[in-house]
N, C-alpha and C positions, 0 to 999 in steps of 0.2 A: 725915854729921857728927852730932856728938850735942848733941842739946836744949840744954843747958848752954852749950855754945860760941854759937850763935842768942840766946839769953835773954841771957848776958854781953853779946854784938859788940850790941844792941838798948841794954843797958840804956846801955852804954857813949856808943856814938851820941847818946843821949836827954841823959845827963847833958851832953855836949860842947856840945849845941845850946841847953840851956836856958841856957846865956850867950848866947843871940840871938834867941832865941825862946820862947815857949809852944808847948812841943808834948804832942799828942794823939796815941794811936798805941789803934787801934779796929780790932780783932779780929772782923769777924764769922764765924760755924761757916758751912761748905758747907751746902747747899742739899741732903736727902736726895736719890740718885739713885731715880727710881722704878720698876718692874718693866716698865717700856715702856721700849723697845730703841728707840733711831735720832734723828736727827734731828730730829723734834718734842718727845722728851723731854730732849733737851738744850737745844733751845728753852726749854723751859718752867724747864728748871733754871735757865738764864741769867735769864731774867725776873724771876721769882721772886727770887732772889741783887739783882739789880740794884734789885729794886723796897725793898729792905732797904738797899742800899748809898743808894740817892737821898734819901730819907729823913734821913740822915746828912750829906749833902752840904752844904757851907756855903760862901759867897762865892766865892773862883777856884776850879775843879774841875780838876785835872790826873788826866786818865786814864792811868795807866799800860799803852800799848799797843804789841804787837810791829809796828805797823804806822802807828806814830805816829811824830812828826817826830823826826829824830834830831838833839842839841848836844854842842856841847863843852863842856868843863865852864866856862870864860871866857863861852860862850853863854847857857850854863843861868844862869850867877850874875848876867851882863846881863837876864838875862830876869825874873828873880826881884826885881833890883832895882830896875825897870824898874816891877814889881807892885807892889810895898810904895810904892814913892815915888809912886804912883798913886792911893793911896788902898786898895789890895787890904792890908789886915790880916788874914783870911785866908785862908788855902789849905787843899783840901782834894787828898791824893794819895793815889787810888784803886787797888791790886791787884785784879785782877781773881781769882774761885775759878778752878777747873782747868781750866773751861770757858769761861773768857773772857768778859768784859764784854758784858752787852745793848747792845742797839740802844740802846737809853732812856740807861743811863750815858755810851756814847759821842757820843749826843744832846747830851744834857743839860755835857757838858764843855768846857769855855774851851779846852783842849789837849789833845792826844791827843800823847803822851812814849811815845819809845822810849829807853831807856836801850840794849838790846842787839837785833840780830836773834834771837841766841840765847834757847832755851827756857833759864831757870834756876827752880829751885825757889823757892816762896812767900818761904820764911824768910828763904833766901840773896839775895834781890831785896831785899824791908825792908831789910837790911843793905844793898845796896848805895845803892840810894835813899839812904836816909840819910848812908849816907859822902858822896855827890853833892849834898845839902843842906847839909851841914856845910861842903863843899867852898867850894859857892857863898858861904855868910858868910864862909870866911877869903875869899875871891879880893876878895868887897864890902870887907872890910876893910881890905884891902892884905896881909893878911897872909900867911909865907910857905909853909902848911900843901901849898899847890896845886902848889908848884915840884918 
């Protein structure tokens, strides 16, 4: 898909939410790959990546992971409201780069989210994430955006 359509379905998201929210949407670049082949050096890419992303990380931390708990979207907006009426004002929700989240970010996270088993591209995930957060304040609200 091309750029444009990502940047619009993103900005779109953004502007929907900010009637419910402050939100932040934090781009870090990949982690150069280095001329070491295998396993240790994708170790180290993750590390690295992660120790950038912790950094960043602020109050609830949701990891977005293929191997984290999976909701429905009534679940997630339970879940979410469940945070906030808690005292959680904010969240941070973590994309892991291409090589997937450190040990340390997954550590370090209040939840580990699976939105799908499926592998989906960075950009195409943002946008869904986001549809799924927006989802969750109409569902808190009563409203009928969910049906």
């Amino acid at each position: 898909m091309k750029e444009a359509f990502y940047e619009k379905a993103q900005a779109e998201y953004a502007k929907m939410l900010g009637r419910f929210c402050r939100i932040v949407i934090d781009e870090l670049p990949d982690e150069p790959l280095t001329n070491v082949k295998g396993e240790k050096a994708e170790e180290a890419v993750r590390a690295a990546e992660g120790e950038r992303i912790l950094r960043r990380c602020e109050g609830y931390v949701v990891a977005c992971d293929v191997r984290g708990k999976e909701m429905s979207s009534e679940a997630f907006a339970e879940k979410l409201g469940s945070l906030m009426s808690g005292g959680s004002s904010t969240l941070t929700f973590v994309i892991g780069g291409s090589l997937g989240l450190s040990a340390g970010v997954l550590g370090r996270a209040d939840l580990r989210l699976s939105l799908s088993r499926m592998t989906l591209p960075h950009r195409l995930f943002r946008i869904v994430l986001l549809e799924q957060i927006f989802r969750a304040f109409k569902i808190m609200h009563g409203e009928t955006y969910h049906k």
